[in-house]
DRENGURO-559392 format. One line per field, with one value per residue (C-alpha): chain; x negated, y negated, z negated. Coordinates in steps of 0.2 Angstrom, whole numbers. Example, Ala and Ser with C-alpha at 12.3 -4.5 7.8 and 13.67 -1.06 7.14 Angstrom:
BEGIN
chaine = [A:A]
xx = [-62:-68]
yy = [22:5]
zz = [-39:-36]
***
This chain:
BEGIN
chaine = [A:A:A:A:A:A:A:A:A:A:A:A:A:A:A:A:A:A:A:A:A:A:A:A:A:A:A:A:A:A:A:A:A:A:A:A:A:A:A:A:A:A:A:A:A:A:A:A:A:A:A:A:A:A:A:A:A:A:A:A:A:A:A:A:A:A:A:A:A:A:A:A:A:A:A:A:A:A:A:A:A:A:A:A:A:A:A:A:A:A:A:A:A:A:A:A:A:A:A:A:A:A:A:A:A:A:A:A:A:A:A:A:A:A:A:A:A:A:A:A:A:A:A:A:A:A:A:A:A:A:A:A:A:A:A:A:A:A:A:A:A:A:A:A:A:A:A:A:A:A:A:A:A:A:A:A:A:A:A:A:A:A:A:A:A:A:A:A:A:A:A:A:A:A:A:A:A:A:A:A:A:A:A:A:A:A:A:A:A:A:A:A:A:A:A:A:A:A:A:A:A:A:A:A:A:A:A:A:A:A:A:A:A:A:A:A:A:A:A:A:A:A:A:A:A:A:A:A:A:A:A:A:A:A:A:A:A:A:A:A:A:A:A:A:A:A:A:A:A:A:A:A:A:A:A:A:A:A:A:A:A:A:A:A:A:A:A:A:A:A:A:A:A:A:A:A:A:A:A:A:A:A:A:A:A:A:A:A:A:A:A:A:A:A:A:A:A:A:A:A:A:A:A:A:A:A:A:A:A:A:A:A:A:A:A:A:A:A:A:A:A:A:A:A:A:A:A:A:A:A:A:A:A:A:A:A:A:A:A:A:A:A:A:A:A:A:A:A:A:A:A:A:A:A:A:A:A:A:A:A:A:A:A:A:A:A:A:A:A:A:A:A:A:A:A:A:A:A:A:A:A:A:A:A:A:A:A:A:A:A:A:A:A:A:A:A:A:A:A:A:A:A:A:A:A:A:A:A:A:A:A:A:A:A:A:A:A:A:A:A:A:A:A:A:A:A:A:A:A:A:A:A:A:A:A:A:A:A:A:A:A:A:A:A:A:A:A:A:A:A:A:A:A:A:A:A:A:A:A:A:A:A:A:A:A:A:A:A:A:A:A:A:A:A:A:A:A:A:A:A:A:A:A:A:A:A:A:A:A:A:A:A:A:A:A:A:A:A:A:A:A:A:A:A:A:A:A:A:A:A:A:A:A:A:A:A:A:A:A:A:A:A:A:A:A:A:A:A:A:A:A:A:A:A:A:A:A:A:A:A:A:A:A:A:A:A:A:A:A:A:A:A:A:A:A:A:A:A:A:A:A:A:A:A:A:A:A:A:A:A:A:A:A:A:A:A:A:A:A:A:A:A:A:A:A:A:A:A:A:A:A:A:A:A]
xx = [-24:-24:-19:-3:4:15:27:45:51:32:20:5:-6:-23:-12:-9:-27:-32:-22:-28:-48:-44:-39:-53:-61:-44:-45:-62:-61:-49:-37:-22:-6:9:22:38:55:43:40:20:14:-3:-14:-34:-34:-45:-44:-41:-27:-28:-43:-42:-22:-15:-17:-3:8:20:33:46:47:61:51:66:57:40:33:17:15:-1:-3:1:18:13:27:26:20:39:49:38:45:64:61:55:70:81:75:61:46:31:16:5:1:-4:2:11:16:23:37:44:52:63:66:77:84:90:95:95:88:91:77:68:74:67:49:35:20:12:17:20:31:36:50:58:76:73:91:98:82:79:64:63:49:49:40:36:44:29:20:5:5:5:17:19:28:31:45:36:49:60:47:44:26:22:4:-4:-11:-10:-25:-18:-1:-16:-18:-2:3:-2:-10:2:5:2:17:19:29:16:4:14:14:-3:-7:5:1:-17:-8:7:22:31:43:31:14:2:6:23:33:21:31:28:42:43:41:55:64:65:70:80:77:86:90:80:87:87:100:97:83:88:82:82:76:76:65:73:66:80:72:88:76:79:86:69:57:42:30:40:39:22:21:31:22:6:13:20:2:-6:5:2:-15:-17:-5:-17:-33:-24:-35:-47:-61:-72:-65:-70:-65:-65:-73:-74:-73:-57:-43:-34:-47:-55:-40:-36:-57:-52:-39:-45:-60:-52:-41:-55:-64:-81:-89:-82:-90:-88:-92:-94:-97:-110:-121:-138:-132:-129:-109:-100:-91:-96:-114:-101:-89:-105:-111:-94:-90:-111:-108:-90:-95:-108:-96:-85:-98:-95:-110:-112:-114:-115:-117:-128:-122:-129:-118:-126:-122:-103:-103:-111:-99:-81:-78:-77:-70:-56:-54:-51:-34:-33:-26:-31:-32:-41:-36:-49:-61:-73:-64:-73:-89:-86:-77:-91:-103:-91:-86:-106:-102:-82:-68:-52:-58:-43:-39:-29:-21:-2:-6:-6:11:21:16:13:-4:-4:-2:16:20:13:21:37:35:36:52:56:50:53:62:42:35:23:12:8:3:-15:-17:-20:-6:5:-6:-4:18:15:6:17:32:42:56:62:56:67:55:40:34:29:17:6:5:-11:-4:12:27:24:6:10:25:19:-1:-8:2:8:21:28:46:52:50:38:48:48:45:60:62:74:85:72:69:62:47:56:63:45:39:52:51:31:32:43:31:12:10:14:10:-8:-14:-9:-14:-31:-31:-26:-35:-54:-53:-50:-60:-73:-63:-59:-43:-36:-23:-16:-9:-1:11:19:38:42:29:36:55:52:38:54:65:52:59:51:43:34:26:19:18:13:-1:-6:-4:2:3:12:0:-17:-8:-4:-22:-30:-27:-41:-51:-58:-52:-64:-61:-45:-41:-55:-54:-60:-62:-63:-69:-65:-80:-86:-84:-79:-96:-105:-95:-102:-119:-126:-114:-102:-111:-111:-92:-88:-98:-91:-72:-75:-84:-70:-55:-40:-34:-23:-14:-18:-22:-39:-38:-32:-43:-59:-47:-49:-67:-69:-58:-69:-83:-80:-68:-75:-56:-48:-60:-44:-39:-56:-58:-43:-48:-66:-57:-45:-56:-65:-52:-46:-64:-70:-54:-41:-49:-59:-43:-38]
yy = [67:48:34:25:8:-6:-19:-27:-43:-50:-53:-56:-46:-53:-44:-27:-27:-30:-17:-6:-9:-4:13:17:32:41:43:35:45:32:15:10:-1:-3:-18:-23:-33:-40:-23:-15:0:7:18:29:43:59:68:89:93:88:78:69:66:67:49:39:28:38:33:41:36:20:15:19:27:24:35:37:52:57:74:89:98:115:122:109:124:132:113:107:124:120:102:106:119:105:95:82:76:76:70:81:99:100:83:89:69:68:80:67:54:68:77:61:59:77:79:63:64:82:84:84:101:108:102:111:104:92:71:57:47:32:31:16:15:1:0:1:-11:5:8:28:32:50:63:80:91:97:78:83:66:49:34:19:2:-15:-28:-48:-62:-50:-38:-21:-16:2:12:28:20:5:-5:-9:-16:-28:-35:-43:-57:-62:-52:-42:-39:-24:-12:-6:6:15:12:22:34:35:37:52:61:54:45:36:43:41:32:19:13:5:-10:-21:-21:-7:10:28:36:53:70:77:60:48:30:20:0:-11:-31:-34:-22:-4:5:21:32:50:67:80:95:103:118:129:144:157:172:180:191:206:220:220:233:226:233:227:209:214:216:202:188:193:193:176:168:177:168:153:155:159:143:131:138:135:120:112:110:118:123:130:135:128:146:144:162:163:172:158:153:170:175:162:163:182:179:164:176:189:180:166:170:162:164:156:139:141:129:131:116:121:112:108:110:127:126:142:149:139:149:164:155:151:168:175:164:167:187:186:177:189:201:192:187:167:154:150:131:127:109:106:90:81:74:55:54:59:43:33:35:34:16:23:38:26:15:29:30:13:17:22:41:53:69:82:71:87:85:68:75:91:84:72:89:98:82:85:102:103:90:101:115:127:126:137:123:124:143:138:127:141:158:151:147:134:133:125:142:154:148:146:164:169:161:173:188:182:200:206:192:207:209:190:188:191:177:159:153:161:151:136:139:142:126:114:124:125:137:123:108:103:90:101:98:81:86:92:71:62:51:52:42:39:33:22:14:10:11:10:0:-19:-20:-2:-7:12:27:39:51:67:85:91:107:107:117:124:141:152:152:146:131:126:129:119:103:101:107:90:83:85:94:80:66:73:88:84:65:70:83:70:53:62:70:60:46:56:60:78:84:98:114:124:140:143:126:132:129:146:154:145:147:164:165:153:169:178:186:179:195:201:181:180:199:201:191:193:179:178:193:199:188:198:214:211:201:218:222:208:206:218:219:211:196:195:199:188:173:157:138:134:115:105:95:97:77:82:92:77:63:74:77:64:50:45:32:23:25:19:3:0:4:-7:-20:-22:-32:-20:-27:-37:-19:-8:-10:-12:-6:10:10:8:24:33:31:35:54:58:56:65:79:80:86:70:71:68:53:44:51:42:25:25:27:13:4:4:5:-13:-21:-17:-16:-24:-39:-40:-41:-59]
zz = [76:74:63:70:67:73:69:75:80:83:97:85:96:87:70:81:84:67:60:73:67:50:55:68:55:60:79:85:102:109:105:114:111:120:117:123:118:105:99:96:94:90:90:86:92:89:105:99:112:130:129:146:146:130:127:119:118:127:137:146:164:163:147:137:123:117:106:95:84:71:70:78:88:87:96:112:124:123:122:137:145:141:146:162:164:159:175:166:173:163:168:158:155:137:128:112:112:129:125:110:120:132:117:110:126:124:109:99:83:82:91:75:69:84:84:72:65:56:60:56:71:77:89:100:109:118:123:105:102:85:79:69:57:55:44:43:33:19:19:27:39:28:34:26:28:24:28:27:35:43:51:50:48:46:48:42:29:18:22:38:30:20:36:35:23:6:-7:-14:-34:-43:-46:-63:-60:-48:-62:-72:-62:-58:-76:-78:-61:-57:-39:-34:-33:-16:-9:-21:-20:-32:-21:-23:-6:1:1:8:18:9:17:28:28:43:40:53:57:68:68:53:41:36:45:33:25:26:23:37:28:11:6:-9:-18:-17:-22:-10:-1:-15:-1:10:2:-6:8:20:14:13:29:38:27:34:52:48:41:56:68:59:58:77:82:72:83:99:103:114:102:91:74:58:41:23:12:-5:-11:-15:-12:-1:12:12:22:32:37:39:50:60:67:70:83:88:105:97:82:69:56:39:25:8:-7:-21:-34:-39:-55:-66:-68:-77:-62:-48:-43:-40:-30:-20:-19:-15:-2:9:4:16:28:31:32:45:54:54:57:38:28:13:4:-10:-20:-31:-44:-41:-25:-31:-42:-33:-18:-31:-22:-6:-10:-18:-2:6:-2:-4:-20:-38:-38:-50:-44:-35:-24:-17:1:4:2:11:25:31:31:42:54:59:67:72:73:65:51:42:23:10:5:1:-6:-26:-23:-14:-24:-42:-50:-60:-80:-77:-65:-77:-93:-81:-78:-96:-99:-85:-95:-114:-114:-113:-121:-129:-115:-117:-134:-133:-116:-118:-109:-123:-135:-125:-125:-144:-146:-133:-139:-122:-128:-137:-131:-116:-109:-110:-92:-99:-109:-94:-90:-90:-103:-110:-110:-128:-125:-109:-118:-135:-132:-114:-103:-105:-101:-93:-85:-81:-90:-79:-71:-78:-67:-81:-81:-95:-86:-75:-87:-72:-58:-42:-51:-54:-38:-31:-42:-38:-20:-19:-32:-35:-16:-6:-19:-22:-14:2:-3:-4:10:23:16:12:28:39:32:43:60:53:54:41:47:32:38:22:25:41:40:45:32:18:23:21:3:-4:1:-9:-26:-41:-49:-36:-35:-51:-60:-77:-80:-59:-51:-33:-32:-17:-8:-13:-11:7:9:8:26:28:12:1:-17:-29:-19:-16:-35:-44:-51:-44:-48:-28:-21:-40:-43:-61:-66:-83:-85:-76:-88:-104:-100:-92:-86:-102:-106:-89:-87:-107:-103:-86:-91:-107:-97:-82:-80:-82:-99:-88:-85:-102:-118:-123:-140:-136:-123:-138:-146:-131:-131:-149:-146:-134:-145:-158:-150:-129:-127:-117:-102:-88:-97:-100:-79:-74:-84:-73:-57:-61:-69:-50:-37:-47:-48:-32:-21:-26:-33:-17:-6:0]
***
């Protein structure tokens, strides 16, 4: 795991430098760069695989290609075989990195389709003088870049392209996005000219100029998987987590496992000890406060890891030191963000005991859990709408009116069109795209919009940039390419049954977990800012949104409107929440940049 970056056409060593230093929290075990043809590469690197050789760039023997790659090739054990078969010379036995450059030899840039894991690349043919940026298929790795004077500049994450240039301008349409979604919306950033190469995509440069962007893989939820019995499917999607599962502890370091008390990590905590040689770490996030939910999660999540067996932690945080650490939580995404944050503070607990730790992230975004996923699911069934009537999601279709209103994924935005057009944002120059799901009546259709959408854009966003803002590198099991090839094959009843969400998935987890947990419900590691904002903190982020310099960007009577709603009716918590954090990420980063 490391943070990656580099530019063409330059020799501005003291730049490649710079850029390197601002990326040192992503791989602080070692930093190298490699340069040729006026082409530089960079890297940190957080030794996990191969400690003493795995170090990059990587070149192959005639310097040809060079390569450097953040993440992990999961598969590089059986393509380092086939290379060696093939007659290649590789210098190390356990590089996952090393394999890259013969791979393009081999193959050319098919060699993509055959390598699994998690990565962001960077790639040069020094005889076609071709620079490759490449991502994974899910977006796990982040890779942005910039072009200033005819140069390409591209890194892990943005502050590094800050290094180069002049201060660039807010983009409002990023803006508008961020106020609809709570984050940017890739292949945009908050910044003009700063962009994000989107997952499964890989983007070719050569002689100052973008050859082509292109997408190398596509996930689509079939539901074609109807002739396979339901305890057969059963059984193969647990062989396929427990492979993944067992693939992502093949490491030469110690490891551990996010546990919340949930279905999700419960499972991957259960699987990861029964196939760890050691005792496993666990880690749990609890409160000194008394939150509905959140003692139980606590107590869930201690009583299981009792029953594994694992080496127990749990976090006690304090809701001052969660606001009084928001400017660095927002540096760390170098952009305005006002999704779920609790992975900041967790990970820099657990980066005191292990460097990579396992998550059941990805789990939601494939099996249906969210509103938009049940209420989907009910379209599916209006045959049975009975069984419905007395839940509050039916209350909630009532009240939003989906059966009728084609656009009725936009009403789960921040701020609506309506609002940012006519109210918030001066001036908004694209309407915000819309998740539509006018056409979308069913489940799968759904899943597949935010698994392009919110799961990379935020989820992943926050798993990557809040991790590894302490050295710690995150593995979700549930976001292997095989596993979810095959939960996509996954007809939609047996996903979301009734009113049971995923429920093919705690059905086969009872080979591991016991049945109250794997059928209880459970808020998971979302930090109760909403509760904190209400009780004790309103008035300190009213005075601080009201106070700061964002009028430039929104409108600050609306903004006193806001205000006002939440006083009288405490029902607009997630917009007054996204206000603050703007409100911060532009008073105390972006204003500070030169």
């Amino acid at each position: 795991m490391c943070g990656i970056y580099g530019f063409t056409g330059s020799k501005d060593q003291s730049l490649l430098k710079k850029m390197g230093s601002t990326l040192y929290h992503r791989g602080p075990d070692n930093t190298s760069v490699y340069e040729t043809n006026g082409f530089s590469l960079g890297i940190t690197r957080l030794s996990i695989v191969d400690i003493e050789g795995g170090y990059q760039p990587w070149k192959n023997i005639a310097s040809k290609v060079s390569v450097v790659c953040n993440g992990e090739i999961y598969n590089y054990r059986e393509l380092r075989e086939l290379l060696l078969r093939k007659g290649y010379r590789l210098k190390s036995d356990h590089s996952d990195t090393e394999i890259l450059p013969y791979l393009y030899l081999e193959y050319g840039l098919e060699f993509i389709n055959k390598i699994d894991g998690m990565f962001a690349i960077a790639l040069y043919d020094s005889e076609k003088d071709t620079l490759f940026l490449i991502r994974d298929r899910v977006g796990k790795k982040p890779l942005y870049y910039r072009e200033e004077k005819g140069v390409l500049y591209f890194a892990s994450e943005i502050k590094a392209l800050l290094c180069v240039g002049n201060k660039p301008d807010i983009n409002q349409n990023a803006l508008s996005e961020y106020f609809s979604h709570k984050n940017s919306v890739a292949p945009e950033t908050i910044y003009k000219d700063i962009y994000q190469l989107e997952p499964a995509m890989y983007l070719e440069y050569k002689d100052k100029g973008i050859l082509q962007k292109k997408k190398y893989w596509n996930l689509s939820f079939t539901g074609e998987n109807t002739s396979a019995s339901r305890a057969d499917i059963e059984s193969e999607l647990m062989g396929l987590l427990e492979q993944s599962v067992k693939k992502r502890i093949d490491i030469d370091v110690e490891y551990g496992v996010f546990l919340s008390g949930g279905l999700d990590s419960s499972l991957i905590s259960a699987i990861a000890q029964e196939y760890s040689p050691n005792r496993l770490k666990s880690f749990t996030l609890s409160y000194n406060d008394d939150i509905a939910g959140k003692n139980n999660d606590t107590e869930y999540a201690e009583h299981f890891s009792k029953t594994l067996g694992t080496q127990h932690y749990n976090l006690v945080l304090d809701k001052d030191e969660v606001f009084s650490n928001l400017e660095s939580v927002l540096r760390s995404f170098d952009e305005p963000f006002s999704g779920t944050i609790s992975t900041y503070f967790l990970s820099k607990y657990i980066s005191e005991h292990v460097k990579v730790a396992l998550s059941g992230d990805g789990s939601d975004e494939i099996f249906g859990s969210y509103l938009t996923h049940r209420l989907s699911s009910m379209l599916d069934n209006s045959d049975n709408m009975d069984i419905y009537k007395d839940s509050a999601d039916y209350q909630k279709m009532i009240e939003m009116n989906i059966q009728k209103n084609t656009n009725w994924r936009d009403s789960f935005s921040v701020f609506s069109y309506e609002e940012q057009m006519q109210l918030l944002l001066q001036p908004v120059k694209k309407q915000v795209p819309c998740l539509d799901i006018l056409n979308q009546t069913h489940l799968h259709q759904t899943l597949e919009s935010e698994f392009s959408g919110q799961l990379p854009n935020q989820i992943l966003a926050f798993s990557d940039r809040l991790s590894m803002a302490h050295s710690l590198e995150i593995r979700s099991p549930f976001l292997d390419t095989k596993f979810i090839e095959f939960v996509a094959r996954i007809p939609s009843k047996y996903k979301i049954e009734g009113k049971e969400v995923k429920s093919i998935l705690k059905a086969a987890s009872l080979k591991y977990l016991p049945r109250d947990l794997a059928y209880r419900k459970k808020e998971g590691f979302v930090l109760p800012v909403y509760n904190w904002i209400e009780a004790q903190y309103y008035s300190h982020v009213k005075s601080y949104v009201l106070d700061s310099n964002i009028y430039a960007d929104v409108n600050r009577k609306y903004v006193e409107l806001l205000f006002s709603k939440f006083e009288k009716h405490k029902n607009n918590h997630v917009q007054v929440w996204s206000l603050y954090n703007y409100a911060i990420w532009k008073e105390g980063i972006f204003n500070g940049l030169k």
